[in-house]
PDB file as gemmi writes it, atoms N, CA and C in Angstrom:
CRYST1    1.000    1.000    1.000  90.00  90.00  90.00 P 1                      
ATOM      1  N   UNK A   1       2.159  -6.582 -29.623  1.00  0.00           N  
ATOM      2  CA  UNK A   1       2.916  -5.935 -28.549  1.00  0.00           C  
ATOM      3  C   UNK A   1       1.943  -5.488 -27.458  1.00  0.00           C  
ATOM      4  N   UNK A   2       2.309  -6.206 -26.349  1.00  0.00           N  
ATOM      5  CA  UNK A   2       1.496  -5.347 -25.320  1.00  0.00           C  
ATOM      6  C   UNK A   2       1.187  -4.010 -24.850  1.00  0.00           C  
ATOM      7  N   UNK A   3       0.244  -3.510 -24.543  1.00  0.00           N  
ATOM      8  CA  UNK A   3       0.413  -1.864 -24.166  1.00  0.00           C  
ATOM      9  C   UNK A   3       0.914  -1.548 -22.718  1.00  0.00           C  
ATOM     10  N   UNK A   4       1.765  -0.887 -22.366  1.00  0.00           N  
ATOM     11  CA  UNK A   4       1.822  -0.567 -21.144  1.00  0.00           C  
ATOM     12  C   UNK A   4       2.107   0.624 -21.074  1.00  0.00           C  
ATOM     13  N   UNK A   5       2.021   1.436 -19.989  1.00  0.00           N  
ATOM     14  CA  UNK A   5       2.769   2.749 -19.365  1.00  0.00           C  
ATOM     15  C   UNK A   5       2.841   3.081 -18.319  1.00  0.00           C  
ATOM     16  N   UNK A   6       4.046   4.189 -18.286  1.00  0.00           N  
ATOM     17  CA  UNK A   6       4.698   4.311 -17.355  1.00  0.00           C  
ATOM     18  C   UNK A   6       4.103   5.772 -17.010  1.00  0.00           C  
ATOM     19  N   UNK A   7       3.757   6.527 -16.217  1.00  0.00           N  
ATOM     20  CA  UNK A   7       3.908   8.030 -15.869  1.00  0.00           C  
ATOM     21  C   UNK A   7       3.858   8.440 -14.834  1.00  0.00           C  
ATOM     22  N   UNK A   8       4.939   9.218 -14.454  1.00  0.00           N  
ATOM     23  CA  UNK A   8       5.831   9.652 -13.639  1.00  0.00           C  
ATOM     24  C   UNK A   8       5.077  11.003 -12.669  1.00  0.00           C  
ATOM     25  N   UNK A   9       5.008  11.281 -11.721  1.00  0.00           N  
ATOM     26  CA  UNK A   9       4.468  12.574 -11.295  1.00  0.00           C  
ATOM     27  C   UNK A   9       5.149  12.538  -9.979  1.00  0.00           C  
ATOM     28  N   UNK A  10       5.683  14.093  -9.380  1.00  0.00           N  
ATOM     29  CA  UNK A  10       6.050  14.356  -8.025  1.00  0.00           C  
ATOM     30  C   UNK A  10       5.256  15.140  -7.138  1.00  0.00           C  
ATOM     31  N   UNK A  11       4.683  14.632  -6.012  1.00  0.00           N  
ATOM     32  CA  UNK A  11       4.173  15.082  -5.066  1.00  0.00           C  
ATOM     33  C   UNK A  11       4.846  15.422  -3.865  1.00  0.00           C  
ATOM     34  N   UNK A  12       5.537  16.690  -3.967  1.00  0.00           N  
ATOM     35  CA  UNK A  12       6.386  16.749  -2.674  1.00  0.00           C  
ATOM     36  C   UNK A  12       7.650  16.459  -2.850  1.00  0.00           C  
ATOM     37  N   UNK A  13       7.834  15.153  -1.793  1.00  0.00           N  
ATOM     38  CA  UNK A  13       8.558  14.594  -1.552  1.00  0.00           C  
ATOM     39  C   UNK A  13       8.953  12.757  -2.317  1.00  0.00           C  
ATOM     40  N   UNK A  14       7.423  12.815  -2.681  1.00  0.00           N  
ATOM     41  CA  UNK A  14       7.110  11.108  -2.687  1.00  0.00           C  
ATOM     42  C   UNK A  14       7.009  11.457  -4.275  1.00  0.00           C  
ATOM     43  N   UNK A  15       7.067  10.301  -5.402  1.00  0.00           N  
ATOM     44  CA  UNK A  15       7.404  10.178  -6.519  1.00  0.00           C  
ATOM     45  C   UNK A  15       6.243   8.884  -6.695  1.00  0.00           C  
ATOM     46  N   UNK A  16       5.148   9.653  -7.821  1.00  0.00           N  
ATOM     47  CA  UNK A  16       4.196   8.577  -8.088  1.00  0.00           C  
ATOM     48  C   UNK A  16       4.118   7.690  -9.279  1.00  0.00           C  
ATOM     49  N   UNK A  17       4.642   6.866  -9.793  1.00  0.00           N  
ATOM     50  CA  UNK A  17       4.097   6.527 -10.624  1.00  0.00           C  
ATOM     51  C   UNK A  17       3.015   5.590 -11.163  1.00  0.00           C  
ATOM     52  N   UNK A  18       1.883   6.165 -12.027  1.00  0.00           N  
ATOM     53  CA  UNK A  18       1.216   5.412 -12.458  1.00  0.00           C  
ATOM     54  C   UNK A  18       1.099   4.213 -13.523  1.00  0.00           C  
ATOM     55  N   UNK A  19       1.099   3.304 -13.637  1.00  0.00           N  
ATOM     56  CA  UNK A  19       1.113   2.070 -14.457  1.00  0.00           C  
ATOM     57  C   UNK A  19      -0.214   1.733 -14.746  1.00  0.00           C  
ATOM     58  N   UNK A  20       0.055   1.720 -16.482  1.00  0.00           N  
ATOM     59  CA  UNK A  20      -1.396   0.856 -16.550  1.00  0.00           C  
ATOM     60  C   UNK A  20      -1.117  -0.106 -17.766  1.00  0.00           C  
ATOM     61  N   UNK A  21      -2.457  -1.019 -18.274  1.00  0.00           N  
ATOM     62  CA  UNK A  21      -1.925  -1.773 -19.495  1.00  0.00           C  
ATOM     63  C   UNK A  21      -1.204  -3.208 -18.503  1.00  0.00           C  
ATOM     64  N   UNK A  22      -0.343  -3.537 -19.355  1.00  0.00           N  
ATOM     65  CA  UNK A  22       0.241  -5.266 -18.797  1.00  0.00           C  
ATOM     66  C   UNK A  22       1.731  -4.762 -18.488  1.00  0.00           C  
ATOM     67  N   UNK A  23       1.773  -5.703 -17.596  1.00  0.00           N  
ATOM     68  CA  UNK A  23       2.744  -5.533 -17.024  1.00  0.00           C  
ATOM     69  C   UNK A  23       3.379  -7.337 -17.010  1.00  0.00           C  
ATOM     70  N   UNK A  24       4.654  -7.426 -18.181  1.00  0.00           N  
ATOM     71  CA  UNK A  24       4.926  -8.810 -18.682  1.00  0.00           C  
ATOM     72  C   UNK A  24       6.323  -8.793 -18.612  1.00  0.00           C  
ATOM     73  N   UNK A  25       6.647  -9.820 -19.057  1.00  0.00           N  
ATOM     74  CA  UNK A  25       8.250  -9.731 -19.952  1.00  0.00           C  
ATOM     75  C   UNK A  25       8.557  -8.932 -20.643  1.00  0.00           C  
ATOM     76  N   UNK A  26       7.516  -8.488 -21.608  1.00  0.00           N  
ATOM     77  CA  UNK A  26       8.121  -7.196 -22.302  1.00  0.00           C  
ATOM     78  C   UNK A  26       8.001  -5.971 -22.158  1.00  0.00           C  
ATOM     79  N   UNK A  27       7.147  -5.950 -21.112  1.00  0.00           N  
ATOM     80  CA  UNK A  27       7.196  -4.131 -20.551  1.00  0.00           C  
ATOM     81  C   UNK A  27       7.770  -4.083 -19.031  1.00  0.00           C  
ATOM     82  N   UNK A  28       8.130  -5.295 -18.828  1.00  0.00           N  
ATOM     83  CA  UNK A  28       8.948  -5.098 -17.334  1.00  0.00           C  
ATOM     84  C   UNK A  28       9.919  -4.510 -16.950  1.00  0.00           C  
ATOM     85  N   UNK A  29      11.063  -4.335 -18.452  1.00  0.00           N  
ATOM     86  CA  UNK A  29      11.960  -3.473 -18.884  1.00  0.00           C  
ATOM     87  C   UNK A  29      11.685  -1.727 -18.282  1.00  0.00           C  
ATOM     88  N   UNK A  30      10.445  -1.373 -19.062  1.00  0.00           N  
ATOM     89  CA  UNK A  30       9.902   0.042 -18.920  1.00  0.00           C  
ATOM     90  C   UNK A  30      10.106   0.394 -17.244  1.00  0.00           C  
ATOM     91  N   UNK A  31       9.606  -0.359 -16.730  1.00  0.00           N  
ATOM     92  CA  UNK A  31       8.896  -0.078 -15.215  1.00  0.00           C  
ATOM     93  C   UNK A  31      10.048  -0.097 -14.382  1.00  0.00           C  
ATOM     94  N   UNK A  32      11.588  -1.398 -14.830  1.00  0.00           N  
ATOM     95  CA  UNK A  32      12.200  -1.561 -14.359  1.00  0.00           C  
ATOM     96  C   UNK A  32      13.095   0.149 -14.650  1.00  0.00           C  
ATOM     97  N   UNK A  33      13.463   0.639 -15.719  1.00  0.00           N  
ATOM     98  CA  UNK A  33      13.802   2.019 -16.054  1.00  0.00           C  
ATOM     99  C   UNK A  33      13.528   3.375 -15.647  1.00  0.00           C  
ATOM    100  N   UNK A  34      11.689   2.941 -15.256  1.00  0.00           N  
ATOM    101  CA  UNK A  34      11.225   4.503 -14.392  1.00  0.00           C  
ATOM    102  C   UNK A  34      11.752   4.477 -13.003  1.00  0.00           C  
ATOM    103  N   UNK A  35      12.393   3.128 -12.244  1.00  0.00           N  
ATOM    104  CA  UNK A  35      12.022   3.034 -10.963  1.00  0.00           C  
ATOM    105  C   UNK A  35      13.795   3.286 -10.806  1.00  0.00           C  
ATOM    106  N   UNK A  36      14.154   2.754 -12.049  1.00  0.00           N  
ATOM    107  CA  UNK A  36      15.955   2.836 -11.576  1.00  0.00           C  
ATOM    108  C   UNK A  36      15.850   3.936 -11.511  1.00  0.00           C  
ATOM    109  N   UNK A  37      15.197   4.905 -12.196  1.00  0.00           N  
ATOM    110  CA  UNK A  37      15.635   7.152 -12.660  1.00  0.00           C  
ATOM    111  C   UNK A  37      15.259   7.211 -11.141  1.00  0.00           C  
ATOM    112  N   UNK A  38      14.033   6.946 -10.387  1.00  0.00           N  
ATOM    113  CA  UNK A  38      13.894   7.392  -9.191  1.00  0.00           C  
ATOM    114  C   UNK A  38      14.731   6.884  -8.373  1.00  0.00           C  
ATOM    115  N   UNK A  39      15.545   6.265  -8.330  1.00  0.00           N  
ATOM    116  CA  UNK A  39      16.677   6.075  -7.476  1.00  0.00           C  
ATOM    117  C   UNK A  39      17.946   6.414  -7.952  1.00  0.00           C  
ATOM    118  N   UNK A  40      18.276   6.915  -9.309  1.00  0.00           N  
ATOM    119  CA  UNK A  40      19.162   7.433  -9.112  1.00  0.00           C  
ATOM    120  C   UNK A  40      19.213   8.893  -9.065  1.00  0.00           C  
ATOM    121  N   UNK A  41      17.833   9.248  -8.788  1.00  0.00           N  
ATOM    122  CA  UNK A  41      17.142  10.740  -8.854  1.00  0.00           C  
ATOM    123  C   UNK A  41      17.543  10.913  -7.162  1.00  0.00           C  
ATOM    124  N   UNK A  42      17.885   9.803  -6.233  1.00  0.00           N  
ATOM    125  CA  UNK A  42      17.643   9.683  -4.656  1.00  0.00           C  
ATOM    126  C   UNK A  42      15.839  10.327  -4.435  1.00  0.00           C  
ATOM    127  N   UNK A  43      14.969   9.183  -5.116  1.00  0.00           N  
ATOM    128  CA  UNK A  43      13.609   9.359  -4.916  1.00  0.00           C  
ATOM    129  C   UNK A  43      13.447   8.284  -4.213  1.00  0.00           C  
ATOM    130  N   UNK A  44      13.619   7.996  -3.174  1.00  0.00           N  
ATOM    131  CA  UNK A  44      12.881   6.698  -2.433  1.00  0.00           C  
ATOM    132  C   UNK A  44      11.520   6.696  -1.633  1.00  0.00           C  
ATOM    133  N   UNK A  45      10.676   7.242  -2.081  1.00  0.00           N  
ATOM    134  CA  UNK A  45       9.271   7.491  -1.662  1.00  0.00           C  
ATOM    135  C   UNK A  45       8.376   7.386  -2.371  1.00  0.00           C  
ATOM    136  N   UNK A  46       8.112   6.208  -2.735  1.00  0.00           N  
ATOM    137  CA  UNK A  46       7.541   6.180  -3.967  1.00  0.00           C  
ATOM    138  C   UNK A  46       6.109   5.600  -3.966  1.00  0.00           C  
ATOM    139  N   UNK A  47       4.782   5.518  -4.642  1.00  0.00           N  
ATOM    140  CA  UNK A  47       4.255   5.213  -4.476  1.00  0.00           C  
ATOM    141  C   UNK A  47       3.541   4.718  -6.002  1.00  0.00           C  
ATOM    142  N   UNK A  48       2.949   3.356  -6.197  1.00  0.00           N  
ATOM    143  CA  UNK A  48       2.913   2.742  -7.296  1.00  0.00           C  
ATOM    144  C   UNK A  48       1.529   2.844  -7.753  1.00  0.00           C  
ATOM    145  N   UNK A  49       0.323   3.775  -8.550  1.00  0.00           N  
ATOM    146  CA  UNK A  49      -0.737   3.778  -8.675  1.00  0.00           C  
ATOM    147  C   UNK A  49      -0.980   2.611 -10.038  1.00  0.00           C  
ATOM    148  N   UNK A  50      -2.188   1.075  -9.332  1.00  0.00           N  
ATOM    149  CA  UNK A  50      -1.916   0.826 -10.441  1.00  0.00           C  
ATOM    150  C   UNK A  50      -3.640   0.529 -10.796  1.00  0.00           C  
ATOM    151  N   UNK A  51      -4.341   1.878 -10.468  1.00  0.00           N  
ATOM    152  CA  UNK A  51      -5.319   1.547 -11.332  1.00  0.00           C  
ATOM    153  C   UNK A  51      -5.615   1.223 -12.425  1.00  0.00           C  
ATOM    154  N   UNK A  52      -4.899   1.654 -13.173  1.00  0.00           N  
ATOM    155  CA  UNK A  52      -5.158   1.333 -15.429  1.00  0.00           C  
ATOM    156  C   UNK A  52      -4.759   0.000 -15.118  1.00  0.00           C  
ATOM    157  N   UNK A  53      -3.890  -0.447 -14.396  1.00  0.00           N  
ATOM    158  CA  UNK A  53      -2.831  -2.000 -14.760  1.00  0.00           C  
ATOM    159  C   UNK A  53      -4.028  -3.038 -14.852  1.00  0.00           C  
ATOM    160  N   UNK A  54      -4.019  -3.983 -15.828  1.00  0.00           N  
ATOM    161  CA  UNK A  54      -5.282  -4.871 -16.230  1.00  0.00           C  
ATOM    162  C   UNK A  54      -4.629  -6.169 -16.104  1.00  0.00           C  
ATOM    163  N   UNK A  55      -2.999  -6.502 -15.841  1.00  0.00           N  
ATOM    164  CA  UNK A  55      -2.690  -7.585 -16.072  1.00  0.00           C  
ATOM    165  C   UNK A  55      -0.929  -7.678 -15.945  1.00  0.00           C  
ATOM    166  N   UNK A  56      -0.486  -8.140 -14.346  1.00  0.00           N  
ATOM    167  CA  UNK A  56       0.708  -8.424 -14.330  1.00  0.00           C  
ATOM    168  C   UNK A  56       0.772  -9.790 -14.025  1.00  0.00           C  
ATOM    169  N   UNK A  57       2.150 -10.054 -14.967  1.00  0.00           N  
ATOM    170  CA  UNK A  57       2.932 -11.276 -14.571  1.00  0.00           C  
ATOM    171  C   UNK A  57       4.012 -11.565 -13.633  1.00  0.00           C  
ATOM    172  N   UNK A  58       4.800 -12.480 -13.817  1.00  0.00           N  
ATOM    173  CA  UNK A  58       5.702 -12.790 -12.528  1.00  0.00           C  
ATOM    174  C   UNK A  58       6.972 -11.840 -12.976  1.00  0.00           C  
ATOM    175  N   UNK A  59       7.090 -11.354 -14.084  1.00  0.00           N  
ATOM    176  CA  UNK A  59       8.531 -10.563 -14.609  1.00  0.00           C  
ATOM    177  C   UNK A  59       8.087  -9.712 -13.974  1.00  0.00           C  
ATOM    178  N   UNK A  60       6.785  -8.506 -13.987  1.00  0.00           N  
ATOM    179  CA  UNK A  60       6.325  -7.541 -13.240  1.00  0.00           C  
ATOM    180  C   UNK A  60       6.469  -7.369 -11.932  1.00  0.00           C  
ATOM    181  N   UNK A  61       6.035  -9.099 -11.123  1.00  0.00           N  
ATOM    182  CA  UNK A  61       6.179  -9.238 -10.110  1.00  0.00           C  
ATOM    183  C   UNK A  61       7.845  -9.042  -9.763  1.00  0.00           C  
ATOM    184  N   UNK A  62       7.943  -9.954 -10.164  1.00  0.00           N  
ATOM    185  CA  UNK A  62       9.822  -9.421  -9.655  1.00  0.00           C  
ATOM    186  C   UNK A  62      10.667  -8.229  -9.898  1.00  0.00           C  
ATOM    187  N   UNK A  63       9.783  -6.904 -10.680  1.00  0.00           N  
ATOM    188  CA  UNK A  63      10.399  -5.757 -10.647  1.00  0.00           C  
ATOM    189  C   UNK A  63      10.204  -5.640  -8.958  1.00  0.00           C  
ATOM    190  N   UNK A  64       8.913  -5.527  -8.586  1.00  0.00           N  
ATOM    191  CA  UNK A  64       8.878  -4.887  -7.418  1.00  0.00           C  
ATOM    192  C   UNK A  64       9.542  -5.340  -6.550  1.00  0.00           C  
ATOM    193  N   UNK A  65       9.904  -6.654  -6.681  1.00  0.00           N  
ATOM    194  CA  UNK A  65      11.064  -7.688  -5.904  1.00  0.00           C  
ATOM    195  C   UNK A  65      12.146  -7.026  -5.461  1.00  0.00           C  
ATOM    196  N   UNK A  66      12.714  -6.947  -6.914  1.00  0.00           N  
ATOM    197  CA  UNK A  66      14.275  -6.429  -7.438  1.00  0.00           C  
ATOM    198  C   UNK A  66      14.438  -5.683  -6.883  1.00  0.00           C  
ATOM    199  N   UNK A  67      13.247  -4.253  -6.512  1.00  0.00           N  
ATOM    200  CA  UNK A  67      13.771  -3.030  -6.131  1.00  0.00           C  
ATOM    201  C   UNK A  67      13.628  -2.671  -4.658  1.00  0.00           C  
ATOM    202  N   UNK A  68      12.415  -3.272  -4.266  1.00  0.00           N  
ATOM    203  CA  UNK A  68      12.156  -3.186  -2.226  1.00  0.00           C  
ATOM    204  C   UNK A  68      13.118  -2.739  -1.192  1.00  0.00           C  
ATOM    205  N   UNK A  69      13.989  -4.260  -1.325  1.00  0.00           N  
ATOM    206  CA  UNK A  69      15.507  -3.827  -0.591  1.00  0.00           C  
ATOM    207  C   UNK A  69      16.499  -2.284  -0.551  1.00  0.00           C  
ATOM    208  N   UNK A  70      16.323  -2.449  -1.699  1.00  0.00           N  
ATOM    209  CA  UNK A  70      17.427  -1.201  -1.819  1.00  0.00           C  
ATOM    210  C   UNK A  70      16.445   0.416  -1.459  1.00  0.00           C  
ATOM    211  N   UNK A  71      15.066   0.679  -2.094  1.00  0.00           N  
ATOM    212  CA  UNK A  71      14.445   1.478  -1.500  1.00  0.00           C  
ATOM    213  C   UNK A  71      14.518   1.850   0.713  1.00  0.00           C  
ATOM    214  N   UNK A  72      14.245  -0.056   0.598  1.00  0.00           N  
ATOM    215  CA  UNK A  72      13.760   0.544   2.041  1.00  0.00           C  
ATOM    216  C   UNK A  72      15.139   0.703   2.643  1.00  0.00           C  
ATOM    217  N   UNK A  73      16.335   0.354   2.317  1.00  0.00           N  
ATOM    218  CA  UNK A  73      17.704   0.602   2.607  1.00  0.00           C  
ATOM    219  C   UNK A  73      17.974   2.225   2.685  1.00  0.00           C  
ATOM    220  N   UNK A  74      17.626   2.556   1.993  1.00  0.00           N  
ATOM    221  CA  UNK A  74      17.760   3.954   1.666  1.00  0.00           C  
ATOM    222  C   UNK A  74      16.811   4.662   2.793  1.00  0.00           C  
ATOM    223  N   UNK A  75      15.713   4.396   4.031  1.00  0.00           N  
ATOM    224  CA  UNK A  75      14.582   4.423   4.508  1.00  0.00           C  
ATOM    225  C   UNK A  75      13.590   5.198   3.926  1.00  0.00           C  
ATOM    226  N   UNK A  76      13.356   4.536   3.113  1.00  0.00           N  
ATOM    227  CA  UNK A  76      12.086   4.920   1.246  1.00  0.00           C  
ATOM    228  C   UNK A  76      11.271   3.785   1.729  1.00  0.00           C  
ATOM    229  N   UNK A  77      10.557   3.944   0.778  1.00  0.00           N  
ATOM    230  CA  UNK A  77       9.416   2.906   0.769  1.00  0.00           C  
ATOM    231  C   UNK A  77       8.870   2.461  -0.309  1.00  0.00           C  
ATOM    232  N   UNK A  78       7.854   1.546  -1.179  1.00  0.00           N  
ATOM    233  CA  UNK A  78       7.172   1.391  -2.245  1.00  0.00           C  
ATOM    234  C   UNK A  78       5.947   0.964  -2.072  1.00  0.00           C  
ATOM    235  N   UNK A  79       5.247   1.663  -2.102  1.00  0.00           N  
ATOM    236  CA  UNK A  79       3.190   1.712  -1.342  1.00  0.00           C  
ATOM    237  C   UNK A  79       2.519   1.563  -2.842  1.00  0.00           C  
ATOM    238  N   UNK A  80       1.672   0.666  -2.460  1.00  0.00           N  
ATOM    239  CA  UNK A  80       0.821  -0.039  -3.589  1.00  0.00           C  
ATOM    240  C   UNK A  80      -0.728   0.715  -3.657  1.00  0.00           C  
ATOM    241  N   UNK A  81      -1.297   1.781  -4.764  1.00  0.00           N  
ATOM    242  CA  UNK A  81      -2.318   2.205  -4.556  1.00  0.00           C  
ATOM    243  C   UNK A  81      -3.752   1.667  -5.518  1.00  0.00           C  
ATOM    244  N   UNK A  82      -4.743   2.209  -5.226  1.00  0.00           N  
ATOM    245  CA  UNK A  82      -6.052   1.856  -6.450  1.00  0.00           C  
ATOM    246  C   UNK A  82      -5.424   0.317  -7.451  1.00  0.00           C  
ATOM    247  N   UNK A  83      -5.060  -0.718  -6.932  1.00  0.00           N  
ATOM    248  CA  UNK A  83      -5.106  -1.809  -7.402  1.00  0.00           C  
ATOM    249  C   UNK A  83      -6.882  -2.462  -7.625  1.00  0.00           C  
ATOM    250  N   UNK A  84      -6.645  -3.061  -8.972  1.00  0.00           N  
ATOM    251  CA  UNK A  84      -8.069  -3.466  -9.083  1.00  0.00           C  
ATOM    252  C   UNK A  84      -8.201  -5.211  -8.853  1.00  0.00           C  
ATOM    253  N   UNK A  85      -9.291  -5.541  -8.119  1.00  0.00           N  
ATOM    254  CA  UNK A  85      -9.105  -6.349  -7.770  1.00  0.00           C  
ATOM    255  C   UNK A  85      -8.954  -7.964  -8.207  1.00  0.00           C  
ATOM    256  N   UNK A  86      -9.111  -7.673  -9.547  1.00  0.00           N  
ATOM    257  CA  UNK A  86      -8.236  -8.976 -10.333  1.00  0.00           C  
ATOM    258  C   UNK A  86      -6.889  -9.392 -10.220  1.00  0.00           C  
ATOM    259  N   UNK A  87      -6.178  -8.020 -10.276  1.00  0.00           N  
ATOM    260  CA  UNK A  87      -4.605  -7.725 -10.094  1.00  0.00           C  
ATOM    261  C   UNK A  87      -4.320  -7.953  -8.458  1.00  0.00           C  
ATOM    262  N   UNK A  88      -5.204  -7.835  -7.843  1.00  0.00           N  
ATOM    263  CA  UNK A  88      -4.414  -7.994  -6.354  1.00  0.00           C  
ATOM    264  C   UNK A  88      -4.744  -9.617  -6.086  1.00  0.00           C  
ATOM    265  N   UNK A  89      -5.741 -10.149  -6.456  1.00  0.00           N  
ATOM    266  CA  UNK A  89      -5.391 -11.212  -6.333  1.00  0.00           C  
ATOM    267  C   UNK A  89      -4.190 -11.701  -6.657  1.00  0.00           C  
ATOM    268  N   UNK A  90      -3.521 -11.607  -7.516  1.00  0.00           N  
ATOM    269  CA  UNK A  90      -2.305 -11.936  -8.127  1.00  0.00           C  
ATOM    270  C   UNK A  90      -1.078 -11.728  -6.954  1.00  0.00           C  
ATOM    271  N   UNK A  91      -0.962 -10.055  -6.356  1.00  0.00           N  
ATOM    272  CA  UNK A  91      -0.466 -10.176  -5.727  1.00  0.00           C  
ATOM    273  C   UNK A  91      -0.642 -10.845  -4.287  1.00  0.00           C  
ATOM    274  N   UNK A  92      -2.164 -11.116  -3.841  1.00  0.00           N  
ATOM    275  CA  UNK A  92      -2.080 -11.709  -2.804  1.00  0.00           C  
ATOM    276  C   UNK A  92      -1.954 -13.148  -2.735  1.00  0.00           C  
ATOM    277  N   UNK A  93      -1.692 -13.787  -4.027  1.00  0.00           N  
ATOM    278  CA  UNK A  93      -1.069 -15.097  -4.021  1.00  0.00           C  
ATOM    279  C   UNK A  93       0.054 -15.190  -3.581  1.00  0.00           C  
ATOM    280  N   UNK A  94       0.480 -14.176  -3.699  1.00  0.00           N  
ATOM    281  CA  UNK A  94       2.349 -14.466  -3.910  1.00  0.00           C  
ATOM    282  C   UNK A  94       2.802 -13.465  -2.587  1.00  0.00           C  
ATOM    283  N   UNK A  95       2.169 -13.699  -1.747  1.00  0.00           N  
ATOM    284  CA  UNK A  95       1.891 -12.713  -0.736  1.00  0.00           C  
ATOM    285  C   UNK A  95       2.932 -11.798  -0.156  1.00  0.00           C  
ATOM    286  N   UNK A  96       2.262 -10.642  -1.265  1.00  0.00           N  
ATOM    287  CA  UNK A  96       2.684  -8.960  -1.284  1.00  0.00           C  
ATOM    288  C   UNK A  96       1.809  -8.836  -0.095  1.00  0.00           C  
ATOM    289  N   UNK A  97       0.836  -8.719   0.054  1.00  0.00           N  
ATOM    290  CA  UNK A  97       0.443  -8.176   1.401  1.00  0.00           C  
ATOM    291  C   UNK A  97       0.688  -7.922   2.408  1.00  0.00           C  
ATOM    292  N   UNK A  98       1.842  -8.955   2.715  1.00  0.00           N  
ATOM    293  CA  UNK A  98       2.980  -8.880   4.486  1.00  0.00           C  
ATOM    294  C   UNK A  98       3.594  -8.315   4.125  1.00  0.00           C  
ATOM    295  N   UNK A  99       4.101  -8.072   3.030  1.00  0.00           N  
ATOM    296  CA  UNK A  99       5.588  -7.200   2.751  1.00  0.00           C  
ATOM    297  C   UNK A  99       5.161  -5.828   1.989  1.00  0.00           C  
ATOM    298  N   UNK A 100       4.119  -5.441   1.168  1.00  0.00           N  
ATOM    299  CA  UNK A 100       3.704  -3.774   0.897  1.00  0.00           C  
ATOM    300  C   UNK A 100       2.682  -3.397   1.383  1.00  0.00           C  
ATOM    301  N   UNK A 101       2.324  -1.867   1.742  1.00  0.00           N  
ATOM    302  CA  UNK A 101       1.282  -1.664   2.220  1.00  0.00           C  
ATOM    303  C   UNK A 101       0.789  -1.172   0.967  1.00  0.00           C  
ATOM    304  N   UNK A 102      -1.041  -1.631   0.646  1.00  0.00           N  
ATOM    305  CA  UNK A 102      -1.535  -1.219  -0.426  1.00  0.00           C  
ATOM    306  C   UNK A 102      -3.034  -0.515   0.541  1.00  0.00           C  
ATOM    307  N   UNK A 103      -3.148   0.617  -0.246  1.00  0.00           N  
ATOM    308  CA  UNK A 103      -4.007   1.642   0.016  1.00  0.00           C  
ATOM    309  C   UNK A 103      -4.999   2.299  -1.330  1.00  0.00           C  
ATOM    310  N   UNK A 104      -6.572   2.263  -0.779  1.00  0.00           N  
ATOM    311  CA  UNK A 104      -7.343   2.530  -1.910  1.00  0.00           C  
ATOM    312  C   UNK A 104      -7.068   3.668  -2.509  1.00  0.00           C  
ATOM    313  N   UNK A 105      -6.786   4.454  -2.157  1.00  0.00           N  
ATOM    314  CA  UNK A 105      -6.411   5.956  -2.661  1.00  0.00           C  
ATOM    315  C   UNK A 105      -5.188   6.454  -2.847  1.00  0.00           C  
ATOM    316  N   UNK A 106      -4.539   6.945  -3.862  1.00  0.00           N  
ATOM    317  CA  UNK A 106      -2.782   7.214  -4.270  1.00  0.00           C  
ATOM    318  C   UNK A 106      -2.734   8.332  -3.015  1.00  0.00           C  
ATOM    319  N   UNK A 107      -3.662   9.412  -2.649  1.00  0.00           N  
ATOM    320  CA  UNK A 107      -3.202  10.563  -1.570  1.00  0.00           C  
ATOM    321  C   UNK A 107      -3.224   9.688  -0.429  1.00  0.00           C  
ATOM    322  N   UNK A 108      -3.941   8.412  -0.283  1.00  0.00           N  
ATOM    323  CA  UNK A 108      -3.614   8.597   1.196  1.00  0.00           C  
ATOM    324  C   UNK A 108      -2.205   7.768   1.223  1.00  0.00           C  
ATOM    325  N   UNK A 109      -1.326   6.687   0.251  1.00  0.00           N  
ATOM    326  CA  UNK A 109      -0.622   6.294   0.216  1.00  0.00           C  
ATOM    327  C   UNK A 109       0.775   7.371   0.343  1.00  0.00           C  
ATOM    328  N   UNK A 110       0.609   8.358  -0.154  1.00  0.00           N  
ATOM    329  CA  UNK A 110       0.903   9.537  -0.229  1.00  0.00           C  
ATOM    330  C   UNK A 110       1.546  10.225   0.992  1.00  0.00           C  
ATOM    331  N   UNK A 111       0.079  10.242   1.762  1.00  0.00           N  
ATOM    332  CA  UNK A 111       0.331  10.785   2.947  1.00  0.00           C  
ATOM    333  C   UNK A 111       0.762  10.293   3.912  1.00  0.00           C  
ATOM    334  N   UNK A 112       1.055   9.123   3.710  1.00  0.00           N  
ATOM    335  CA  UNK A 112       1.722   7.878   4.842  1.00  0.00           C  
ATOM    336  C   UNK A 112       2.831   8.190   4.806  1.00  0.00           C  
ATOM    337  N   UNK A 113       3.543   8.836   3.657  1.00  0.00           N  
ATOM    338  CA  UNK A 113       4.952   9.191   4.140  1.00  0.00           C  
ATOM    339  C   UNK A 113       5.176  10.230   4.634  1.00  0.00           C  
ATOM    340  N   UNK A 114       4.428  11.030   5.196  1.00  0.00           N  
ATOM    341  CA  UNK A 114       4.144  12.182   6.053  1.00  0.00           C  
ATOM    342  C   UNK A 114       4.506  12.309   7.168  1.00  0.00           C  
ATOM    343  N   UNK A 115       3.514  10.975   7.423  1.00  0.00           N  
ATOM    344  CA  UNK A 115       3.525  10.474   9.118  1.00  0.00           C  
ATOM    345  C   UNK A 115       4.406  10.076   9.768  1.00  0.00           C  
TER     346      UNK A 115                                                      
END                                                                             
C-alpha cells in the first residue's frame, strides 16, 4: 500500500493542505475527500504544499483537474507550493504551469490571496 497524506491547516482565510508520500490511484481518493470538505466547508483559497509528495500520477493529476473549475467559479483559487523538482517535472509535462501558479514558499502562496 502506498503511503500518502493528507494535512489540513487554516491560515486565515486560505486553507493549506499539505501532501506528501504518492499520490496514485489509490490515494487519489484521500486528496479527492480533503479538497471536497474544503468546498463544502465554502474554503476556496486553497493552497497545495507539496513538499513531502515524492511521486504523483495521472489519477493525482486529475484530482487537481476535477476540482480547478469549480474553485475558481467560486473566485478561489488552487496555488501550488515547495514542489520538488522531480514532481514538477511531471507537472510541467502536462502543462500545469499556464493554468496554476506554483510558488517556492507555502506563505508566499499564501499571501497572494491577500493581494
Amino acid at each position: 500500500m502506498a503511503n500518502f497524506d493528507v494535512a489540513h491547516e487554516e491560515k486565515g482565510e486560505v486553507s493549506v493542505l499539505n501532501i506528501s508520500g504518492y499520490l496514485d490511484a489509490h490515494t487519489a481518493p484521500d486528496f479527492e475527500n480533503a479538497l471536497t470538505k474544503l468546498l463544502q466547508d465554502n474554503r476556496f483559497k486553497i493552497v497545495v504544499n507539496l513538499q513531502g509528495l515524492q511521486y504523483i500520477s495521472s489519477a493525482g493529476l486529475g484530482v487537481f483537474m476535477g476540482f480547478i473549475e469549480e474553485v475558481r467559479e467560486k473566485d478561489g483559487d488552487i496555488k501550488l507550493s515547495e514542489v520538488s523538482e522531480k514532481v514538477f517535472k511531471v507537472f510541467d509535462l502536462l502543462g500545469f504551469p499556464s493554468l496554476y501558479e506554483f510558488y517556492d514558499e507555502t506563505e508566499k502562496a499564501v499571501e497572494k490571496f491577500s493581494n
